[in-house]
Legacy VTK file of the C-alpha trace (Angstrom):
# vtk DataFile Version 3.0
C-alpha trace
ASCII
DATASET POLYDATA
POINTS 378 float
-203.448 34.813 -52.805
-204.901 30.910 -52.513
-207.342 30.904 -49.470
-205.693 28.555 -47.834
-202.576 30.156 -47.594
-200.994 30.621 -43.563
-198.109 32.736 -42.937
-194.823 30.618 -43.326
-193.292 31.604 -40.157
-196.045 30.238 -38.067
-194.332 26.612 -39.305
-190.780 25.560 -38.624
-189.109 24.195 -41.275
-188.235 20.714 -39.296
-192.410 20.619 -39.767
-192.620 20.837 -43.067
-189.816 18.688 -44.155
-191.365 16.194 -41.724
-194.533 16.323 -43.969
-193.000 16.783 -47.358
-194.701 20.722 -47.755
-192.537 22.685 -50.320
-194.551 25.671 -49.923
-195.921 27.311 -46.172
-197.432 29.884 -48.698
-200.181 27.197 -50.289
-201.847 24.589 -47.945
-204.372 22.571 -49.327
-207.195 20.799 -46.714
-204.926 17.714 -46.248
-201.638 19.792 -45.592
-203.726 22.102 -42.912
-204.791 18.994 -41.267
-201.572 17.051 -41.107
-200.147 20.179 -39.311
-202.656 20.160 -36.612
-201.942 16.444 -35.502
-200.486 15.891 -32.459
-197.161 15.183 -31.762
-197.433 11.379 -30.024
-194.772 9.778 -32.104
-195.129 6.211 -33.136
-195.383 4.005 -30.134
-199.183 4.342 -30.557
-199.456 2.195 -33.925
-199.973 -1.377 -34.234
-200.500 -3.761 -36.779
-202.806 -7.055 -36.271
-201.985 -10.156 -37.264
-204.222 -13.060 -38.382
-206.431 -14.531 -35.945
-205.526 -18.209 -34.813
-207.976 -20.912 -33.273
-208.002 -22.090 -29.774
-207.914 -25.556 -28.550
-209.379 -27.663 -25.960
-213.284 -26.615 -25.790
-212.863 -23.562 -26.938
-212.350 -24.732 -30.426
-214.938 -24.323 -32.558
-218.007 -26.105 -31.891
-221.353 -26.598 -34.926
-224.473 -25.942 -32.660
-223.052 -23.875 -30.054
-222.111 -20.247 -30.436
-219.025 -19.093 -27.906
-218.878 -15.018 -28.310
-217.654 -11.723 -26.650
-214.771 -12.765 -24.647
-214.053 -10.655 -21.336
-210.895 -9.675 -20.223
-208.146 -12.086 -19.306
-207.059 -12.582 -15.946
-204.720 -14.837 -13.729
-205.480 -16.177 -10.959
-203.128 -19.271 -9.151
-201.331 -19.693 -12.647
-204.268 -20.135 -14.295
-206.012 -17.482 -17.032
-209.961 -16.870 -16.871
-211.956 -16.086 -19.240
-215.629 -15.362 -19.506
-217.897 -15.323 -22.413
-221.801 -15.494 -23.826
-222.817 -18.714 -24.888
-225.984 -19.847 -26.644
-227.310 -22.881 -28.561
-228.904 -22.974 -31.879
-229.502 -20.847 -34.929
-230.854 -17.332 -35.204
-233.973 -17.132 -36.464
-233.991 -12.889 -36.408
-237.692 -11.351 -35.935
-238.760 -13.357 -38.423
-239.438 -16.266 -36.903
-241.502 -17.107 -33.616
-239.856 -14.491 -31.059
-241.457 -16.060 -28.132
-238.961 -19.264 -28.922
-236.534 -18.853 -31.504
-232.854 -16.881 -30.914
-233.442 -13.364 -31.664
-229.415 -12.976 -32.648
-226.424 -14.762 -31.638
-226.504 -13.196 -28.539
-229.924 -14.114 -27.532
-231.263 -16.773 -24.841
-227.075 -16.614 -24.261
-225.839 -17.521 -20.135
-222.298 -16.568 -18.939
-220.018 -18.877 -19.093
-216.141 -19.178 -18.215
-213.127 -21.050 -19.382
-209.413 -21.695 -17.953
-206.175 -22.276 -19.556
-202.362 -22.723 -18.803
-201.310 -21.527 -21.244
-203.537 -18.902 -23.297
-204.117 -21.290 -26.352
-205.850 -24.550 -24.438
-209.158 -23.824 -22.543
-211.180 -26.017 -20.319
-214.946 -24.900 -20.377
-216.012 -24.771 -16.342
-219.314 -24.055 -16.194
-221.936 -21.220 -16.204
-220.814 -17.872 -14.051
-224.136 -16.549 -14.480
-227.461 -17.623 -15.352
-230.678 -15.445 -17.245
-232.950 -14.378 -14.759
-235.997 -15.935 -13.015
-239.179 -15.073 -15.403
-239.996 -11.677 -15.273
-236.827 -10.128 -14.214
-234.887 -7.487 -16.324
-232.333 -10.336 -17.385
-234.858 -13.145 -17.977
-234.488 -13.592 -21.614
-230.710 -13.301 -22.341
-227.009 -12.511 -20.575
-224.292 -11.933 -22.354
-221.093 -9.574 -23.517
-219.488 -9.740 -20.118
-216.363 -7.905 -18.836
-214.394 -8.836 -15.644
-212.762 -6.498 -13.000
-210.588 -7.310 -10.057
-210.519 -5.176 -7.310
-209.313 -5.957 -3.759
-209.506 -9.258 -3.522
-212.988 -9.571 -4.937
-214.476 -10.230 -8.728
-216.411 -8.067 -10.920
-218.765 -9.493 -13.984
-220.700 -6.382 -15.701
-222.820 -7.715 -18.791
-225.645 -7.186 -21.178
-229.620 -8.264 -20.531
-232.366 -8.256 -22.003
-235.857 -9.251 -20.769
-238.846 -10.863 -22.797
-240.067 -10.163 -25.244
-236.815 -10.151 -27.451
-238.611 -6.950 -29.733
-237.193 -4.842 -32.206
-237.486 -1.858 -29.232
-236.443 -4.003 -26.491
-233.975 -1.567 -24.117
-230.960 -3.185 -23.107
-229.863 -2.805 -19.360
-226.150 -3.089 -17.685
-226.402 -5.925 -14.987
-223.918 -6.782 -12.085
-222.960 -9.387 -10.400
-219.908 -10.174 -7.566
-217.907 -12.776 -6.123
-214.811 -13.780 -3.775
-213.866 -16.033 -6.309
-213.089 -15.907 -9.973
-214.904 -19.311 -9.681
-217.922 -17.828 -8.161
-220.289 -18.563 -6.332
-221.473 -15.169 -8.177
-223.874 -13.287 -6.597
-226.493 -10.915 -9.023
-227.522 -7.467 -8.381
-231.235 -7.686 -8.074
-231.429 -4.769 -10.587
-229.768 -3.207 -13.410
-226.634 -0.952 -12.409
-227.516 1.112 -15.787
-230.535 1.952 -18.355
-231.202 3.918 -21.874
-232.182 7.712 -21.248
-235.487 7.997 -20.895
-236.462 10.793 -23.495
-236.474 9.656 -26.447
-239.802 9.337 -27.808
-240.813 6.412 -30.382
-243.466 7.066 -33.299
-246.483 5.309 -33.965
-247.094 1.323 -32.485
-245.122 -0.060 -35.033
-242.426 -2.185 -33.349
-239.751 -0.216 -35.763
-236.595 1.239 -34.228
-236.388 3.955 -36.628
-239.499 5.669 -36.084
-239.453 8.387 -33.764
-240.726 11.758 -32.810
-237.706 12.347 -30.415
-234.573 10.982 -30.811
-233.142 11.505 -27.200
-229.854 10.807 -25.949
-227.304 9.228 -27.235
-228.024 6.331 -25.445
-231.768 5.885 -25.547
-232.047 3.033 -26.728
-229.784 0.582 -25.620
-226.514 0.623 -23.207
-224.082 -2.029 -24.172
-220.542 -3.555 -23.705
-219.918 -2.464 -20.183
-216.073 -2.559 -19.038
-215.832 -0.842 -15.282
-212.165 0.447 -14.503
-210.763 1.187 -11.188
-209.596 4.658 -11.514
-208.341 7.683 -9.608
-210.469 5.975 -6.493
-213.590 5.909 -8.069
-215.078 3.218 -10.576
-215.340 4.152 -14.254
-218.256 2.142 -16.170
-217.662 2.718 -19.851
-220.043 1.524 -22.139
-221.873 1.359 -25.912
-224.679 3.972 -26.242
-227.628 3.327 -29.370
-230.219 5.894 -30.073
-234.033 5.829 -31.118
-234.126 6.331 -34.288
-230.239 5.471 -35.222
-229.179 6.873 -38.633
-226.088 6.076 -40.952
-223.473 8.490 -40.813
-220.809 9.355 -43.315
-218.577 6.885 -40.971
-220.995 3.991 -40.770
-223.719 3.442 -37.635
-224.307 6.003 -35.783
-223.111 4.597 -32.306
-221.280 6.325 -29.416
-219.355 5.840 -25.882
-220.127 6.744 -22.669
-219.119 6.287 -19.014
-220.709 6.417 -15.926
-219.070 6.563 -11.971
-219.056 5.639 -8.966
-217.793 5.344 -5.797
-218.236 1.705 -5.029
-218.078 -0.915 -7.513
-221.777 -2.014 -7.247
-222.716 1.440 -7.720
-225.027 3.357 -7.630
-223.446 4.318 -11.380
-224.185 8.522 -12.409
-223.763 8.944 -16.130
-220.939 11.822 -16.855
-222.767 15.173 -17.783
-219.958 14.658 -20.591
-221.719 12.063 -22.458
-221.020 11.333 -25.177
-217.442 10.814 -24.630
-216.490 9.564 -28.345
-218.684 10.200 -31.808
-217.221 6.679 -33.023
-216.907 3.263 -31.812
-218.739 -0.288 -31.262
-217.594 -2.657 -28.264
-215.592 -0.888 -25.558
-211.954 -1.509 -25.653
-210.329 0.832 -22.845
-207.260 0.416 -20.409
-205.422 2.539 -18.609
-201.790 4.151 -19.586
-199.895 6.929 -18.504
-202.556 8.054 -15.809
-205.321 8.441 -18.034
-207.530 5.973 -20.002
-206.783 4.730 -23.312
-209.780 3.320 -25.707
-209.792 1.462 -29.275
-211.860 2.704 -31.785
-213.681 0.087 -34.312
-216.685 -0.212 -36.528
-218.605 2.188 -36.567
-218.382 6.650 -37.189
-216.260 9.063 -38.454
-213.548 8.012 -35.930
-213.551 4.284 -36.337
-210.218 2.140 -36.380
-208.312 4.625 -34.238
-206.443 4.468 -30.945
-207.829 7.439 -28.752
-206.153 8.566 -25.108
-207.610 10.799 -22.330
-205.772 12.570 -19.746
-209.177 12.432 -17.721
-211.023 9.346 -18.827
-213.467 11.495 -20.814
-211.829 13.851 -23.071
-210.184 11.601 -25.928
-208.251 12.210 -28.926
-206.418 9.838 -31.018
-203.305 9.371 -30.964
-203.017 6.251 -33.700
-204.640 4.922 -37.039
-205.004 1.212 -37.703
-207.009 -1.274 -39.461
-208.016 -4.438 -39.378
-208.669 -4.602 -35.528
-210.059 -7.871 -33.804
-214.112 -7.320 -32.973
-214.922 -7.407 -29.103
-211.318 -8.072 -28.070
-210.525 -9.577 -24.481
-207.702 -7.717 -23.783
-204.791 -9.411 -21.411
-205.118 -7.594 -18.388
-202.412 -9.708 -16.760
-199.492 -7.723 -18.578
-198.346 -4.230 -17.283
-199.514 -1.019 -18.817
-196.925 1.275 -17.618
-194.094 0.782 -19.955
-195.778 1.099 -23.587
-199.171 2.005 -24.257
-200.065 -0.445 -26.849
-198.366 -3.738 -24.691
-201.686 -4.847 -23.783
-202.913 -5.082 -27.107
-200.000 -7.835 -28.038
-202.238 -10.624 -27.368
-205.843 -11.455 -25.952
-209.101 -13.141 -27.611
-212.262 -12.189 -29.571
-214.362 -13.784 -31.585
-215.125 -14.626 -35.061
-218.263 -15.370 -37.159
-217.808 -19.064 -38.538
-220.696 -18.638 -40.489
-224.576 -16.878 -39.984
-225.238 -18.699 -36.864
-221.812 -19.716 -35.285
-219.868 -18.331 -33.796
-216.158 -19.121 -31.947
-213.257 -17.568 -29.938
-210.061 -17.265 -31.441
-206.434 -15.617 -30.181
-205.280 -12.311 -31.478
-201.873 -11.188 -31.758
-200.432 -7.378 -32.488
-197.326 -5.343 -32.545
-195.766 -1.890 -32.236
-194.720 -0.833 -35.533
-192.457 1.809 -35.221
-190.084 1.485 -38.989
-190.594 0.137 -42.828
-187.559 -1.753 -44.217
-187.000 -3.787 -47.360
-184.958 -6.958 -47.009
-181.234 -6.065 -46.386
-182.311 -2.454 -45.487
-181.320 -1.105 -41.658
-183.618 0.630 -39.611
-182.498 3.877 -37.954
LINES 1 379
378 0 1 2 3 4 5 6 7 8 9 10 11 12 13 14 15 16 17 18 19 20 21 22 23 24 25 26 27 28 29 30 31 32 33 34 35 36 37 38 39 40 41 42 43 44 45 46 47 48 49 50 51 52 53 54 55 56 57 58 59 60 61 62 63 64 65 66 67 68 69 70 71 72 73 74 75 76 77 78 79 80 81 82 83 84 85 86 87 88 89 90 91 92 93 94 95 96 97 98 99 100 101 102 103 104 105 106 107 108 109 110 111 112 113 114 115 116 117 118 119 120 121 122 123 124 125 126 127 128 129 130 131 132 133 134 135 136 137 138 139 140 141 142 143 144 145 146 147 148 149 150 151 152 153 154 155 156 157 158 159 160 161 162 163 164 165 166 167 168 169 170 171 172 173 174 175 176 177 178 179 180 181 182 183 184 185 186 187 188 189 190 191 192 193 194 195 196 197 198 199 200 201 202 203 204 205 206 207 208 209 210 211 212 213 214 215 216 217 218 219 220 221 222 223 224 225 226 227 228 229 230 231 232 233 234 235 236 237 238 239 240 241 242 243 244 245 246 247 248 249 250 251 252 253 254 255 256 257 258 259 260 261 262 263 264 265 266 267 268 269 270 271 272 273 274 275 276 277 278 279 280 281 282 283 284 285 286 287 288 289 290 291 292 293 294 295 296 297 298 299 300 301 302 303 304 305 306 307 308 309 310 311 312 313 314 315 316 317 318 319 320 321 322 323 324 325 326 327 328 329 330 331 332 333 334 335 336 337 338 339 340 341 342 343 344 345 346 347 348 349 350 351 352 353 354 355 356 357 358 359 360 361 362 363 364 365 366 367 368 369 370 371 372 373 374 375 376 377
C-alpha cells in the first residue's frame, strides 16, 4: 500500500468532494494538507486593489520622504494621521554616518496630518521631536502607531540613538497626550529593548557575525501597535535577531507582544515569544474576542491573515497577495460584524524611487465567489 494512504472512513465524503479527492485510499503531501485546514470559510479572504495618491500635502513631495502611516482615527469629524518624516537622500553606511541619512527612516520626526475626507490631508505639524543629544531617541523617530483609550492619546514609535551603526539596537518609545493635537508628552525612557543575550563576534561593525544568536528579538524591536485588550494593554511588535539568516520564506523576522497593565507600562514580554515565525510591520486588530494580525514580507508564513483566540496563539485563517506595506489601518470602522471590514480602506506608503518616499490610500474587499460575465453567483 502507498505510504501515504489514511483509512477512508476517517474522511466524509462531503470532504473530499469539497477538495476534488477521488481516492481516501492514496493521499499525496498536498491532499494530507488540504484536509488538515481549518474550517473558517471565506469571509477571511481579500483581494487589494491598486494603490491611489493622496492630495493636499500629502501628495507626493521630491526632497521629503512621508512614510509608515499610523492608524486612522476621528476625532470632531476630522481623521488623524501620524507618520515619519525626513528630508534628503539616503546615503546608507557608505557615506559619512555622523551626517548623512542612514535609511529613509533615519534623522525622521513624527509628524501628523488631518483630512475630511480620507483622500485630502493638511500637514499640522510635528507630534514628536528626536531627542535632546544623548538620549535613546536622539538620532531618529519614526514608524509610529496611535491608540485611544479613555479619553487620552497613545503614540508608540521606533528610535534610535547616535551613532546610526550597522549594530545600532532599536528601542520602543512612548509618548501621551489629552489631545490628538498634543501637546505630547515623552516617556523619559524606552517602554521596550532587544534581549540582551545575544552575543556579537569580533569588532567588526557586521550584523551577521555572532557567537550567540539570542532571542528572537536581539537585535532590534520594531513597529510597535499597543491594543487595549481583555483590561490589559497588548504591545505587539517586530522582533530582528543577531546574526539574521534567510529562510526558505525570505528574512528571518518574527512577532512578539508584550503587556501591561497601564498603557505607559511597565511592558513584560510574553514567555510565548515568538508569537508568529513570519511577518514584517505589525498589522493586528481585534475581531471576534481575540486578535487578528496580517502577515507580509517576510517567512514561511508571509501574505496570510492569522487569528488568535488569546492574542498569542495564531493560525491563519486566509491567503492573499499583494498586500499594502506598513498599512494604517481605519480604526474608525467597527470590527464586530466581518473580520476583514477594517482592511477595506486605510493608508501606507510607497517607494517613489531610492530615496522618496510617499503615502498613498489602499482599498480591499471580501471576496467570497468567481463569476464570468453573465454567470450568477450562488
Amino acid at each position: 500500500m502507498n505510504k501515504l494512504a489514511i483509512k477512508k472512513e476517517n474522511i466524509s465524503k462531503e470532504r473530499l468532494d469539497n477538495l476534488g479527492i477521488s481516492n481516501a485510499q492514496f493521499l499525496s503531501a498536498a491532499s494530507k494538507r488540504a484536509l488538515e485546514w481549518p474550517d473558517v470559510g471565506n469571509e477571511w479572504f481579500v483581494e487589494f486593489e491598486p494603490l491611489k495618491p493622496l492630495l493636499g500635502d500629502l501628495a507626493y513631495e521630491e526632497g521629503v520622504c512621508r512614510r509608515d502611516p499610523s492608524a486612522i482615527i476621528k476625532e470632531n469629524g476630522m481623521y488623524y494621521v501620524w507618520y515619519s518624516k525626513s528630508i534628503g537622500p539616503t546615503q546608507g553606511f557608505a557615506g559619512d554616518i555622523e551626517n548623512d541619512k542612514v535609511f529613509p527612516w533615519d534623522r525622521c520626526d513624527i509628524w501628523y496630518a488631518t483630512s475630511k475626507d480620507g483622500w485630502t490631508w493638511k500637514e499640522e505639524g510635528i507630534a514628536v521631536k528626536r531627542g535632546d543629544s544623548g538620549s535613546f531617541d536622539d538620532r531618529s523617530v519614526f514608524t509610529v502607531e496611535i491608540m485611544q483609550h479613555d479619553g487620552k492619546y497613545y503614540l508608540s514609535y521606533q528610535t534610535v540613538k547616535s551613532p546610526y551603526t550597522v549594530r545600532v539596537k532599536n528601542q520602543v518609545g512612548l509618548a501621551w497626550s489629552d489631545s490628538p493635537n498634543g501637546p505630547w508628552h515623552k516617556l523619559p525612557e524606552p517602554i521596550l529593548s532587544p534581549a540582551d543575550n545575544g552575543v556579537w563576534s569580533g569588532e567588526e561593525d557586521n550584523r551577521f557575525k555572532v557567537e550567540k544568536k539570542g532571542d528572537f528579538d536581539s537585535h532590534k524591536v520594531h513597529d510597535p501597535c499597543i491594543l487595549p485588550y481583555k483590561g490589559k494593554f497588548y504591545l505587539y511588535y517586530k522582533g530582528e535577531q543577531m546574526g539574521e539568516q534567510i529562510t526558505f520564506g525570505g528574512r528571518q523576522i518574527r512577532h512578539g507582544v508584550a503587556i501591561a497593565d497601564n498603557p505607559l507600562g511597565p511592558y513584560e514580554k510574553s514567555v510565548y515569544n515568538p508569537i508568529s515565525n513570519s511577518g514584517h510591520e505589525i498589522c493586528v486588530w481585534p475581531y471576534n474576542d481575540g486578535i487578528a494580525s496580517l502577515i507580509t514580507t517576510d517567512g514561511p508564513e508571509k501574505n496570510t491573515i492569522q487569528w488568535s483566540p488569546d492574542g498569542i496563539n495564531f493560525e491563519i485563517v486566509s491567503s492573499i497577495q499583494n498586500a499594502p506595506h506598513a498599512i494604517g489601518l481605519n480604526r474608525t470602522v467597527s470590527t464586530n460584524d466581518s473580520p476583514v471590514e477594517i482592511l477595506k480602506w486605510g493608508l501606507t506608503h510607497i517607494y517613489n524611487n531610492d530615496d522618496y518616499q510617499s503615502i498613498q490610500r489602499f482599498s480591499a474587499y471580501n471576496k467570497t465567489s468567481h463569476t464570468a460575465i453573465g454567470e450568477k453567483a450562488i
